[in-house]
N, C-alpha and C positions, 0 to 999 in steps of 0.2 A: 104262900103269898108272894113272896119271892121270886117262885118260880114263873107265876101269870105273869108280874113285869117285866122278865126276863125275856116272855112269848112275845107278849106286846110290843117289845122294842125290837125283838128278831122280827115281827109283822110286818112291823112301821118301815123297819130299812128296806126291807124286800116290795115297798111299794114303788121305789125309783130304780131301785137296782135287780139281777137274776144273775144266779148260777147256775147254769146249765150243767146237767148232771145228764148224761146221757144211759139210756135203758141201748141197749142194744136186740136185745126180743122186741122190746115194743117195736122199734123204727123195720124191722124184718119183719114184722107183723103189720107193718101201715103200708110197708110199701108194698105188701101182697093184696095188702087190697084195694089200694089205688089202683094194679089193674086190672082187680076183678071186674065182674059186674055193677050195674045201678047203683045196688043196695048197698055193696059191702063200700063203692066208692064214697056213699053218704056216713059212713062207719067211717073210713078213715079220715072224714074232715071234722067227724065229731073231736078224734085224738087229738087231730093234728091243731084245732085252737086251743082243749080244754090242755092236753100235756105237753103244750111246746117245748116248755124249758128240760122235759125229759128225750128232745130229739135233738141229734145232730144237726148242721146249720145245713144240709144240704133239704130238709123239712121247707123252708123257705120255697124255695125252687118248686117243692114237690106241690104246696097249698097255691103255689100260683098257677102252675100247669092245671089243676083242678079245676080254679075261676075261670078256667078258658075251653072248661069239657065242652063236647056238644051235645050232652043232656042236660034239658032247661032246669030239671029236677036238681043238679048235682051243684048249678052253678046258683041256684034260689035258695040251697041250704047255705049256702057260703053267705048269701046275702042276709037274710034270717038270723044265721047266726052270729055274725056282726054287731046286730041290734041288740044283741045280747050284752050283759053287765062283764061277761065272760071274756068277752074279747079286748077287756084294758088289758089283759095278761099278757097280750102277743105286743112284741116289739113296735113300739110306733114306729119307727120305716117301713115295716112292714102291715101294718093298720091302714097307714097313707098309700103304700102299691094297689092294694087291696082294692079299698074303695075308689081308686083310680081308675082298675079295672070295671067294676060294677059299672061306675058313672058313664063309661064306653060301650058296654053292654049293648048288644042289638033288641034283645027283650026291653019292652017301656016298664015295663015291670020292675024288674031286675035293676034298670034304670035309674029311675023314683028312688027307689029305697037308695041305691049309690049316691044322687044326690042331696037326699034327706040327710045319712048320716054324714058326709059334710060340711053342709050348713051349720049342722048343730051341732058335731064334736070337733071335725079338724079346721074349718074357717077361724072361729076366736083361736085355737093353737097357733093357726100358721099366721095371723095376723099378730101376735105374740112372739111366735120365730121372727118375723119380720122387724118388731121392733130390737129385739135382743142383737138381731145380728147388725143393724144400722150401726146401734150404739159403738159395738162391739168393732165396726166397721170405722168410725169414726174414733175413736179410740186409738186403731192397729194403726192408721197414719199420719194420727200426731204423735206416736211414740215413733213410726219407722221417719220423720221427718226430722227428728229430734237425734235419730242413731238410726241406721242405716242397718246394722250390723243386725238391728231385732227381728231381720228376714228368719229367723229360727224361730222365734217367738210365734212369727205368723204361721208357721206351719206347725208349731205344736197347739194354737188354737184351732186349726182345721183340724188337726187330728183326734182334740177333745170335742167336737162337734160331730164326728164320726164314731165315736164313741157314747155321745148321749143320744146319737138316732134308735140305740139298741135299748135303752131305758126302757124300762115300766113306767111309761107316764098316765096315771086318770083321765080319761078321755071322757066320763060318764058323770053328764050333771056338773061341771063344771062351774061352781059361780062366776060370774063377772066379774066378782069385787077381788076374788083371788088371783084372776087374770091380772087384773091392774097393778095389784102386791106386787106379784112378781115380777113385772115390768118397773116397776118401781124401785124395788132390790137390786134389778139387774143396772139399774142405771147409778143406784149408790154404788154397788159394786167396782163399777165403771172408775167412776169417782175416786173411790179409793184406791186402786190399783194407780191412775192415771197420775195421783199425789203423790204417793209414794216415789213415783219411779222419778216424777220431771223434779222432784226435790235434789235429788244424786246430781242437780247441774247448779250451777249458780244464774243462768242465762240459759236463753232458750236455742237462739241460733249459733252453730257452730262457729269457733273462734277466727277461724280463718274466712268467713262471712263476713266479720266485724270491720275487717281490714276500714272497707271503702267509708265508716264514719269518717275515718281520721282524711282520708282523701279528700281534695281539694277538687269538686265537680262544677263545670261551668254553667252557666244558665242563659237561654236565649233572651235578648232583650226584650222588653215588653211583653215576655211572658209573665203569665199567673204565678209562678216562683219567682220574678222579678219582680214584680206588681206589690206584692205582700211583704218582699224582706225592705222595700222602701219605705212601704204602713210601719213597718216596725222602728223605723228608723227615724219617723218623721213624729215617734210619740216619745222621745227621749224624756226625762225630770229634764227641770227648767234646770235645774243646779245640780248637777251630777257629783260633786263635792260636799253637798252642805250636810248637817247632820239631817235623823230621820227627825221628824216633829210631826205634829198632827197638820201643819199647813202642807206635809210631804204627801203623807197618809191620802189626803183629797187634792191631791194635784191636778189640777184641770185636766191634763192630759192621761190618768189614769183609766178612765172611759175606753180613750182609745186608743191604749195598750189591752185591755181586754179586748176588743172589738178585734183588734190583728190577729191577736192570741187564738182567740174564738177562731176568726178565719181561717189562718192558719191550720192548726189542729183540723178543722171541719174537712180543709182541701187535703190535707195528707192522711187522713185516720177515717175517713168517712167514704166507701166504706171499709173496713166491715164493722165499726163502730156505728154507733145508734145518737141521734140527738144532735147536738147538744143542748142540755136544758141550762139555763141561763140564770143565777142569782136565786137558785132554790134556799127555800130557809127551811132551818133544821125543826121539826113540831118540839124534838124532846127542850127544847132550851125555849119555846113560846116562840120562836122567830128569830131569837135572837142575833143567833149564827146565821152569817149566810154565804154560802160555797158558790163562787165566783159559775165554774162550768161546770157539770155532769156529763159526760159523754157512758151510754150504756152497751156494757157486753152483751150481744145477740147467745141466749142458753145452744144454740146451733152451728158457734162460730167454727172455725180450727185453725192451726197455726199459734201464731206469738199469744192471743188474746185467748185461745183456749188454754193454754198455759197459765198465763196469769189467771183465770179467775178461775184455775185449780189449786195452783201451786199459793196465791193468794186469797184462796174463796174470797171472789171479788165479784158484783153484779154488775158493776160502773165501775167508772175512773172520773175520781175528784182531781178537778186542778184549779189551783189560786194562783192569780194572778200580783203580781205585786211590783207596781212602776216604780222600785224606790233608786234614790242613784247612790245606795250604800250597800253593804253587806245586810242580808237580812238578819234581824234579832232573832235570840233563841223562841219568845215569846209567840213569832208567827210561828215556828215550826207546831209550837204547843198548841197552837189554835187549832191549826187544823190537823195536826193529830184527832180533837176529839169527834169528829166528822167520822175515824173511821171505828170499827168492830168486825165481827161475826154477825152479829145479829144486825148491823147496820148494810149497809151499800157495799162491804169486804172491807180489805185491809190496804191496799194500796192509793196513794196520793199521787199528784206530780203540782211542787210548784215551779211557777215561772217566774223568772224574775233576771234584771239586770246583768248587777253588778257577784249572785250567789248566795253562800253562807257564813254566816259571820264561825268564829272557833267555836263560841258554843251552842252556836244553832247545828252546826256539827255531831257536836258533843250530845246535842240533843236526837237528833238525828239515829244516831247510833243506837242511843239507848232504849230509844222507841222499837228499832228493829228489835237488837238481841232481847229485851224483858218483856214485848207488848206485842213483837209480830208483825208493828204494823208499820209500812215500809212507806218512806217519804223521799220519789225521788226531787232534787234540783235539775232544772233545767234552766240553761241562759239564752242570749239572741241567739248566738252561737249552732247552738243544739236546732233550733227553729231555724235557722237558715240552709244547716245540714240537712234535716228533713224537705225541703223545699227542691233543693240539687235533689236528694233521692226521689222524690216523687216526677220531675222533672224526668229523669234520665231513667225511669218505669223500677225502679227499686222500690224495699219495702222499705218505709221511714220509719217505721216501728221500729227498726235494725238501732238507731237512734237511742230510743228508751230503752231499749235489750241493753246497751254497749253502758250507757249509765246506771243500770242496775250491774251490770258486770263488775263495773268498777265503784262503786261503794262497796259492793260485798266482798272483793280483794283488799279495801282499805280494812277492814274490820281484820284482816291477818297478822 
Protein backbone atom coordinates (compact mmCIF):
# COMPACT_ATOMS: atom_id res chain seq x y z
CA UNK A 1 0.00 0.00 0.00
CA UNK A 2 2.73 1.97 0.64
CA UNK A 3 4.48 1.46 -2.06
CA UNK A 4 1.35 2.85 -4.74
CA UNK A 5 1.58 6.34 -2.72
CA UNK A 6 4.88 6.33 -2.87
CA UNK A 7 4.30 5.84 -7.20
CA UNK A 8 1.64 8.38 -6.92
CA UNK A 9 3.66 11.13 -5.57
CA UNK A 10 6.77 10.09 -7.72
CA UNK A 11 3.76 10.54 -10.70
CA UNK A 12 2.37 13.85 -9.37
CA UNK A 13 5.93 15.61 -9.27
CA UNK A 14 7.04 14.31 -12.58
CA UNK A 15 3.95 16.18 -13.94
CA UNK A 16 5.68 19.79 -13.74
CA UNK A 17 9.03 18.80 -13.55
CA UNK A 18 11.58 15.95 -15.90
CA UNK A 19 14.92 14.34 -15.63
CA UNK A 20 16.36 13.79 -18.51
CA UNK A 21 18.11 10.51 -18.66
CA UNK A 22 19.74 10.19 -21.80
CA UNK A 23 19.73 6.60 -23.82
CA UNK A 24 22.66 7.13 -26.13
CA UNK A 25 21.62 3.89 -28.68
CA UNK A 26 18.31 5.41 -28.84
CA UNK A 27 19.49 9.18 -29.97
CA UNK A 28 22.13 7.13 -32.73
CA UNK A 29 19.18 5.29 -33.68
CA UNK A 30 16.86 8.48 -34.21
CA UNK A 31 19.24 10.35 -35.80
CA UNK A 32 19.80 7.52 -38.35
CA UNK A 33 16.73 7.75 -39.22
CA UNK A 34 15.95 11.21 -39.56
CA UNK A 35 17.98 10.98 -42.60
CA UNK A 36 16.62 8.01 -43.89
CA UNK A 37 13.77 7.75 -45.93
CA UNK A 38 9.78 8.77 -45.79
CA UNK A 39 8.96 6.15 -43.49
CA UNK A 40 11.87 5.75 -41.15
CA UNK A 41 11.69 9.81 -40.81
CA UNK A 42 7.83 9.27 -39.61
CA UNK A 43 9.71 6.63 -37.08
CA UNK A 44 11.84 8.92 -35.75
CA UNK A 45 9.15 11.66 -34.75
CA UNK A 46 7.16 8.89 -33.25
CA UNK A 47 10.53 8.70 -30.56
CA UNK A 48 11.40 11.97 -30.75
CA UNK A 49 7.84 13.23 -28.88
CA UNK A 50 6.85 9.87 -27.05
CA UNK A 51 10.95 9.50 -25.56
CA UNK A 52 12.00 12.98 -25.30
CA UNK A 53 13.19 13.01 -21.95
CA UNK A 54 15.35 10.01 -22.98
CA UNK A 55 17.24 12.20 -25.70
CA UNK A 56 19.87 14.72 -25.35
CA UNK A 57 18.85 18.65 -25.76
CA UNK A 58 20.26 18.66 -29.22
CA UNK A 59 16.58 16.29 -30.04
CA UNK A 60 15.10 19.83 -30.04
CA UNK A 61 16.88 21.12 -32.88
CA UNK A 62 16.50 17.64 -34.65
CA UNK A 63 12.08 17.67 -34.22
CA UNK A 64 12.28 21.28 -35.54
CA UNK A 65 14.41 20.66 -38.58
CA UNK A 66 11.72 17.70 -39.11
CA UNK A 67 8.58 20.37 -39.04
CA UNK A 68 10.35 21.98 -41.88
CA UNK A 69 10.92 18.54 -44.04
CA UNK A 70 9.60 19.00 -47.59
CA UNK A 71 7.46 15.93 -47.38
CA UNK A 72 3.78 16.96 -46.62
CA UNK A 73 3.66 13.36 -44.94
CA UNK A 74 6.55 13.86 -42.47
CA UNK A 75 5.43 17.48 -41.56
CA UNK A 76 1.32 16.20 -41.03
CA UNK A 77 2.64 13.44 -38.70
CA UNK A 78 4.34 16.25 -36.56
CA UNK A 79 0.82 17.97 -36.68
CA UNK A 80 -1.29 14.78 -35.80
CA UNK A 81 0.70 14.04 -33.38
CA UNK A 82 0.56 17.11 -31.45
CA UNK A 83 -3.22 16.61 -31.08
CA UNK A 84 -2.21 13.90 -29.34
CA UNK A 85 -2.70 13.71 -25.15
CA UNK A 86 1.21 12.71 -25.78
CA UNK A 87 2.65 15.71 -26.52
CA UNK A 88 1.98 17.59 -22.81
CA UNK A 89 5.37 15.39 -22.32
CA UNK A 90 7.61 17.59 -24.48
CA UNK A 91 8.71 20.85 -22.93
CA UNK A 92 6.39 23.81 -23.39
CA UNK A 93 8.94 26.09 -25.26
CA UNK A 94 9.23 23.60 -27.14
CA UNK A 95 5.26 22.74 -27.72
CA UNK A 96 5.03 26.76 -28.43
CA UNK A 97 8.16 26.56 -31.48
CA UNK A 98 6.17 23.75 -32.72
CA UNK A 99 2.88 24.91 -33.24
CA UNK A 100 4.37 28.12 -34.28
CA UNK A 101 5.81 26.33 -37.04
CA UNK A 102 2.58 24.46 -38.06
CA UNK A 103 0.63 27.88 -37.89
CA UNK A 104 3.29 29.11 -40.85
CA UNK A 105 2.97 26.22 -42.63
CA UNK A 106 2.34 26.60 -46.39
CA UNK A 107 -0.09 23.54 -46.42
CA UNK A 108 -3.96 24.90 -45.30
CA UNK A 109 -4.07 21.84 -43.74
CA UNK A 110 -1.18 21.52 -41.93
CA UNK A 111 -2.20 25.18 -41.13
CA UNK A 112 -5.78 24.56 -39.39
CA UNK A 113 -4.58 22.00 -37.12
CA UNK A 114 -1.42 24.71 -36.07
CA UNK A 115 -4.07 27.10 -35.49
CA UNK A 116 -6.65 24.89 -33.71
CA UNK A 117 -4.21 23.66 -31.29
CA UNK A 118 -3.54 27.22 -30.29
CA UNK A 119 -6.55 28.47 -29.62
CA UNK A 120 -7.36 25.84 -27.40
CA UNK A 121 -4.16 24.79 -25.57
CA UNK A 122 -1.56 27.57 -25.67
CA UNK A 123 -3.91 31.03 -26.09
CA UNK A 124 -5.51 30.55 -22.15
CA UNK A 125 -1.61 29.55 -21.21
CA UNK A 126 -0.08 32.46 -22.75
CA UNK A 127 -2.86 34.76 -21.64
CA UNK A 128 -1.86 33.25 -18.11
CA UNK A 129 1.88 33.98 -18.91
CA UNK A 130 0.82 37.19 -19.61
CA UNK A 131 -0.90 37.90 -16.43
CA UNK A 132 2.04 36.23 -14.28
CA UNK A 133 4.47 38.10 -15.80
CA UNK A 134 2.70 41.83 -15.54
CA UNK A 135 2.22 41.00 -11.88
CA UNK A 136 5.55 39.90 -11.67
CA UNK A 137 6.63 42.88 -13.67
CA UNK A 138 5.07 45.28 -11.43
CA UNK A 139 6.25 43.72 -8.49
CA UNK A 140 10.38 43.89 -9.83
CA UNK A 141 9.90 47.87 -9.76
CA UNK A 142 8.47 48.61 -6.91
CA UNK A 143 10.98 46.56 -5.19
CA UNK A 144 14.07 47.85 -7.66
CA UNK A 145 12.52 51.51 -6.69
CA UNK A 146 12.68 50.86 -3.18
CA UNK A 147 16.68 49.45 -3.58
CA UNK A 148 18.22 49.62 -6.58
CA UNK A 149 20.79 47.03 -5.55
CA UNK A 150 17.65 44.09 -6.31
CA UNK A 151 19.15 44.39 -10.10
CA UNK A 152 20.34 40.65 -9.07
CA UNK A 153 17.01 39.68 -8.00
CA UNK A 154 15.86 40.64 -11.45
CA UNK A 155 18.00 38.53 -13.20
CA UNK A 156 17.52 35.54 -11.10
CA UNK A 157 13.68 35.78 -11.88
CA UNK A 158 14.61 35.92 -15.66
CA UNK A 159 16.47 33.08 -15.01
CA UNK A 160 13.78 31.06 -13.14
CA UNK A 161 11.51 31.99 -16.08
CA UNK A 162 14.02 30.21 -18.37
CA UNK A 163 13.89 27.43 -16.38
CA UNK A 164 10.09 26.90 -16.12
CA UNK A 165 9.83 27.18 -20.14
CA UNK A 166 11.35 23.52 -19.74
CA UNK A 167 8.55 22.41 -17.40
CA UNK A 168 5.97 19.63 -18.07
CA UNK A 169 3.06 21.85 -18.13
CA UNK A 170 -0.77 20.07 -18.90
CA UNK A 171 -1.67 21.59 -21.99
CA UNK A 172 -4.73 19.00 -22.51
CA UNK A 173 -8.28 20.05 -21.45
CA UNK A 174 -7.30 22.69 -19.36
CA UNK A 175 -10.27 24.07 -17.05
CA UNK A 176 -10.69 27.72 -16.94
CA UNK A 177 -11.46 27.69 -13.37
CA UNK A 178 -7.79 26.40 -12.74
CA UNK A 179 -6.47 28.96 -15.09
CA UNK A 180 -7.97 31.62 -12.78
CA UNK A 181 -6.44 29.66 -9.48
CA UNK A 182 -3.58 30.14 -10.67
CA UNK A 183 -3.55 33.49 -11.54
CA UNK A 184 -4.91 34.17 -8.48
CA UNK A 185 -2.03 32.27 -6.46
CA UNK A 186 0.23 34.01 -8.44
CA UNK A 187 -0.80 37.24 -7.40
CA UNK A 188 -1.11 36.30 -3.55
CA UNK A 189 2.22 35.14 -4.01
CA UNK A 190 3.10 38.50 -5.32
CA UNK A 191 1.71 39.92 -2.27
CA UNK A 192 3.51 38.17 0.00
CA UNK A 193 6.80 38.24 -1.30
CA UNK A 194 6.18 42.22 -1.81
CA UNK A 195 5.24 42.31 2.39
CA UNK A 196 7.75 40.68 3.38
CA UNK A 197 10.59 42.45 1.67
CA UNK A 198 9.01 46.51 1.82
CA UNK A 199 8.42 45.55 5.85
CA UNK A 200 12.72 45.36 6.17
CA UNK A 201 12.18 49.65 5.71
CA UNK A 202 10.46 51.67 8.05
CA UNK A 203 9.50 54.14 4.99
CA UNK A 204 9.17 53.76 1.57
CA UNK A 205 11.53 56.53 -0.17
CA UNK A 206 15.03 56.56 0.27
CA UNK A 207 16.43 58.71 3.35
CA UNK A 208 18.26 61.03 1.36
CA UNK A 209 14.97 61.79 -0.81
CA UNK A 210 13.36 62.97 2.57
CA UNK A 211 15.85 65.88 2.74
CA UNK A 212 13.50 68.35 0.69
CA UNK A 213 10.31 67.92 3.47
CA UNK A 214 12.25 69.81 5.85
CA UNK A 215 13.28 72.39 2.90
CA UNK A 216 11.76 75.54 2.75
CA UNK A 217 10.27 75.72 -1.16
CA UNK A 218 8.68 78.88 -2.58
CA UNK A 219 5.39 79.15 -4.25
CA UNK A 220 4.28 81.38 -7.01
CA UNK A 221 1.64 83.96 -6.13
CA UNK A 222 -1.61 83.27 -6.98
CA UNK A 223 -0.98 79.99 -7.66
CA UNK A 224 -3.23 76.79 -6.68
CA UNK A 225 -0.53 75.93 -3.81
CA UNK A 226 -1.00 79.61 -2.77
CA UNK A 227 -4.70 79.72 -3.22
CA UNK A 228 -5.33 76.70 -0.85
CA UNK A 229 -2.51 77.32 2.10
CA UNK A 230 -4.65 80.76 2.42
CA UNK A 231 -8.28 78.44 2.65
CA UNK A 232 -6.38 76.96 5.18
CA UNK A 233 -5.52 79.88 7.02
CA UNK A 234 -8.72 81.76 6.67
CA UNK A 235 -10.50 78.70 8.70
CA UNK A 236 -8.60 79.04 11.93
CA UNK A 237 -10.88 78.08 15.54
CA UNK A 238 -12.21 81.39 16.62
CA UNK A 239 -10.15 80.82 19.83
CA UNK A 240 -7.01 79.10 19.33
CA UNK A 241 -6.49 79.05 23.35
CA UNK A 242 -9.76 78.05 24.70
CA UNK A 243 -10.36 74.62 25.97
CA UNK A 244 -11.80 71.70 23.64
CA UNK A 245 -15.85 71.79 24.50
CA UNK A 246 -18.55 70.56 22.33
CA UNK A 247 -19.24 74.46 21.11
CA UNK A 248 -15.34 73.79 19.75
CA UNK A 249 -16.42 70.34 18.38
CA UNK A 250 -19.09 72.39 15.95
CA UNK A 251 -17.22 75.28 15.25
CA UNK A 252 -18.71 77.07 12.37
CA UNK A 253 -15.60 77.12 10.57
CA UNK A 254 -14.98 73.37 10.89
CA UNK A 255 -16.85 72.85 7.42
CA UNK A 256 -14.22 74.60 6.02
CA UNK A 257 -11.27 73.34 7.41
CA UNK A 258 -12.64 70.05 5.81
CA UNK A 259 -13.46 71.51 2.55
CA UNK A 260 -9.36 72.94 2.42
CA UNK A 261 -8.34 69.57 3.70
CA UNK A 262 -10.52 67.85 1.01
CA UNK A 263 -9.02 70.26 -1.44
CA UNK A 264 -5.92 70.13 -0.63
CA UNK A 265 -5.20 66.27 -0.30
CA UNK A 266 -7.48 65.99 -3.75
CA UNK A 267 -4.84 68.68 -5.57
CA UNK A 268 -1.76 66.79 -4.24
CA UNK A 269 -2.76 62.96 -3.98
CA UNK A 270 -5.06 62.86 -6.87
CA UNK A 271 -3.82 61.22 -8.87
CA UNK A 272 -2.94 58.34 -8.22
CA UNK A 273 -5.41 58.18 -5.49
CA UNK A 274 -9.13 57.64 -6.19
CA UNK A 275 -12.11 59.83 -4.68
CA UNK A 276 -12.49 61.23 -2.34
CA UNK A 277 -15.73 60.04 -0.76
CA UNK A 278 -16.90 62.57 1.75
CA UNK A 279 -18.61 61.82 5.23
CA UNK A 280 -19.17 58.02 4.75
CA UNK A 281 -20.75 56.26 7.72
CA UNK A 282 -19.55 53.20 9.00
CA UNK A 283 -22.91 50.36 8.45
CA UNK A 284 -21.16 48.13 11.48
CA UNK A 285 -22.03 50.96 14.26
CA UNK A 286 -25.79 51.71 12.24
CA UNK A 287 -24.28 55.10 11.03
CA UNK A 288 -23.02 56.09 13.81
CA UNK A 289 -19.39 56.74 13.03
CA UNK A 290 -18.60 58.87 10.28
CA UNK A 291 -14.96 59.19 8.67
CA UNK A 292 -14.58 62.80 7.56
CA UNK A 293 -12.58 61.79 3.83
CA UNK A 294 -11.99 58.26 2.00
CA UNK A 295 -9.43 58.65 -0.55
CA UNK A 296 -9.10 55.04 -2.47
CA UNK A 297 -5.92 52.78 -3.40
CA UNK A 298 -6.17 52.06 -7.28
CA UNK A 299 -5.38 47.51 -6.90
CA UNK A 300 -2.98 48.84 -9.95
CA UNK A 301 -1.16 51.56 -8.45
CA UNK A 302 2.90 51.49 -7.81
CA UNK A 303 5.28 53.49 -5.95
CA UNK A 304 4.60 55.01 -2.08
CA UNK A 305 0.61 53.84 -2.34
CA UNK A 306 1.58 50.20 -3.54
CA UNK A 307 3.56 50.04 -0.60
CA UNK A 308 1.25 51.17 1.79
CA UNK A 309 -1.60 48.96 0.87
CA UNK A 310 1.01 46.19 1.17
CA UNK A 311 3.04 46.79 3.93
CA UNK A 312 -0.44 48.18 5.48
CA UNK A 313 -3.07 45.96 3.60
CA UNK A 314 -4.91 49.06 3.10
CA UNK A 315 -7.73 49.59 0.22
CA UNK A 316 -8.23 53.42 1.23
CA UNK A 317 -6.83 56.06 3.20
CA UNK A 318 -9.12 57.31 6.03
CA UNK A 319 -8.40 60.86 7.16
CA UNK A 320 -10.27 63.08 10.03
CA UNK A 321 -10.28 66.24 9.97
CA UNK A 322 -10.33 68.13 13.35
CA UNK A 323 -10.42 72.14 13.52
CA UNK A 324 -9.56 72.14 17.22
CA UNK A 325 -7.23 75.08 18.48
CA UNK A 326 -5.76 72.57 21.21
CA UNK A 327 -3.79 69.41 21.35
CA UNK A 328 -5.99 66.72 20.27
CA UNK A 329 -7.45 64.20 23.02
CA UNK A 330 -6.54 60.73 23.33
CA UNK A 331 -10.34 59.87 22.84
CA UNK A 332 -10.11 61.09 18.97
CA UNK A 333 -7.30 59.10 18.24
CA UNK A 334 -9.59 55.93 19.81
CA UNK A 335 -12.37 56.95 17.39
CA UNK A 336 -11.00 56.49 14.61
CA UNK A 337 -8.82 53.78 15.40
CA UNK A 338 -12.11 51.87 15.12
CA UNK A 339 -12.58 52.76 11.39
CA UNK A 340 -9.66 50.72 10.82
CA UNK A 341 -8.99 46.48 10.57
CA UNK A 342 -8.08 43.74 7.99
CA UNK A 343 -11.29 43.00 7.24
CA UNK A 344 -12.22 46.80 7.12
CA UNK A 345 -10.85 49.59 4.44
CA UNK A 346 -6.82 48.37 5.88
CA UNK A 347 -5.10 49.59 8.69
CA UNK A 348 -3.71 53.07 8.10
CA UNK A 349 -5.39 56.54 9.14
CA UNK A 350 -4.10 60.14 8.67
CA UNK A 351 -5.53 62.82 10.93
CA UNK A 352 -5.38 66.57 10.39
CA UNK A 353 -5.44 68.77 12.72
CA UNK A 354 -4.11 72.20 14.06
CA UNK A 355 -2.34 72.50 16.86
CA UNK A 356 -1.31 67.98 16.99
CA UNK A 357 -1.26 65.31 19.81
CA UNK A 358 -1.88 65.82 23.10
CA UNK A 359 0.90 63.17 25.45
CA UNK A 360 -1.55 60.58 25.61
CA UNK A 361 -3.13 60.89 22.30
CA UNK A 362 0.40 59.88 21.73
CA UNK A 363 0.59 57.31 24.12
CA UNK A 364 -2.45 56.18 22.36
CA UNK A 365 -1.03 56.38 19.11
CA UNK A 366 1.77 54.04 19.89
CA UNK A 367 -0.06 51.43 21.25
CA UNK A 368 -2.38 51.10 18.50
CA UNK A 369 0.72 50.61 16.33
CA UNK A 370 2.81 48.13 18.33
CA UNK A 371 -0.44 45.78 19.77
CA UNK A 372 -3.28 46.34 16.87
CA UNK A 373 -1.17 47.23 13.64
CA UNK A 374 -3.01 49.87 13.07
CA UNK A 375 -1.02 52.99 12.29
CA UNK A 376 -2.57 56.55 12.90
CA UNK A 377 -0.55 59.09 11.14
CA UNK A 378 -0.76 63.21 12.61
CA UNK A 379 -0.57 65.66 10.34
CA UNK A 380 -0.60 69.70 10.84
CA UNK A 381 -1.01 73.04 8.59
CA UNK A 382 2.50 72.69 8.39
CA UNK A 383 2.69 69.09 6.52
CA UNK A 384 -0.21 70.51 4.12
CA UNK A 385 1.50 73.33 3.18
CA UNK A 386 4.82 71.31 2.64
CA UNK A 387 2.84 69.15 0.38
CA UNK A 388 1.47 72.09 -1.69
CA UNK A 389 5.48 73.60 -2.27
CA UNK A 390 6.02 69.90 -3.41
CA UNK A 391 3.43 69.57 -5.81
CA UNK A 392 4.08 73.06 -6.94
CA UNK A 393 7.79 72.50 -7.84
CA UNK A 394 6.62 68.72 -9.63
CA UNK A 395 7.75 66.58 -6.53
CA UNK A 396 6.04 63.76 -4.96
CA UNK A 397 3.87 65.15 -1.74
CA UNK A 398 3.43 61.80 -0.56
CA UNK A 399 7.29 62.26 0.29
CA UNK A 400 5.29 64.20 3.10
CA UNK A 401 3.22 61.17 4.74
CA UNK A 402 6.49 58.85 4.02
CA UNK A 403 8.76 61.47 6.12
CA UNK A 404 5.85 61.37 9.04
CA UNK A 405 5.59 57.70 9.17
CA UNK A 406 9.47 57.68 9.06
CA UNK A 407 9.42 59.57 12.18
CA UNK A 408 6.79 58.00 14.56
CA UNK A 409 8.45 54.69 13.79
CA UNK A 410 12.08 56.21 14.96
CA UNK A 411 9.96 57.65 18.07
CA UNK A 412 8.90 54.18 19.07
CA UNK A 413 13.06 53.45 19.57
Amino acid sequence: MSNNNSDDKKKESNLFFYERKVDDELWKRVVTLATGPEVERLTAIDILLKKHYSLPEQAVKLLKELSKDKALAVRLKIANDLSKKESENIPYILYTDLIGLLRNDQNSEIKAIGEKLYKEKLEPLNNLWGVCYDANKRLLNSLQASNPSLEAFRRQSVELSQVLSKYRIPRLETPSDALIAWSETQKQLNSIISKNLFQASFHYFPTSELHVVKESLPVTEKSRAALFEQKLKDCLPSDGNKVETKKALFDSKWRLYQDACKEILSYTLIPPLLGPLEESSTASTGGSQRRDLIFNIPHDVNGFWHWVSIVHESLSIIVECKNYGTLLKQNQVVITSKYLGRKRLGNMAIILTRKGLSKNAIKEQKRLWLEDDKLILCLNDQDLIKMLQLKEHKDDPSKVIDDALRSFRESLA
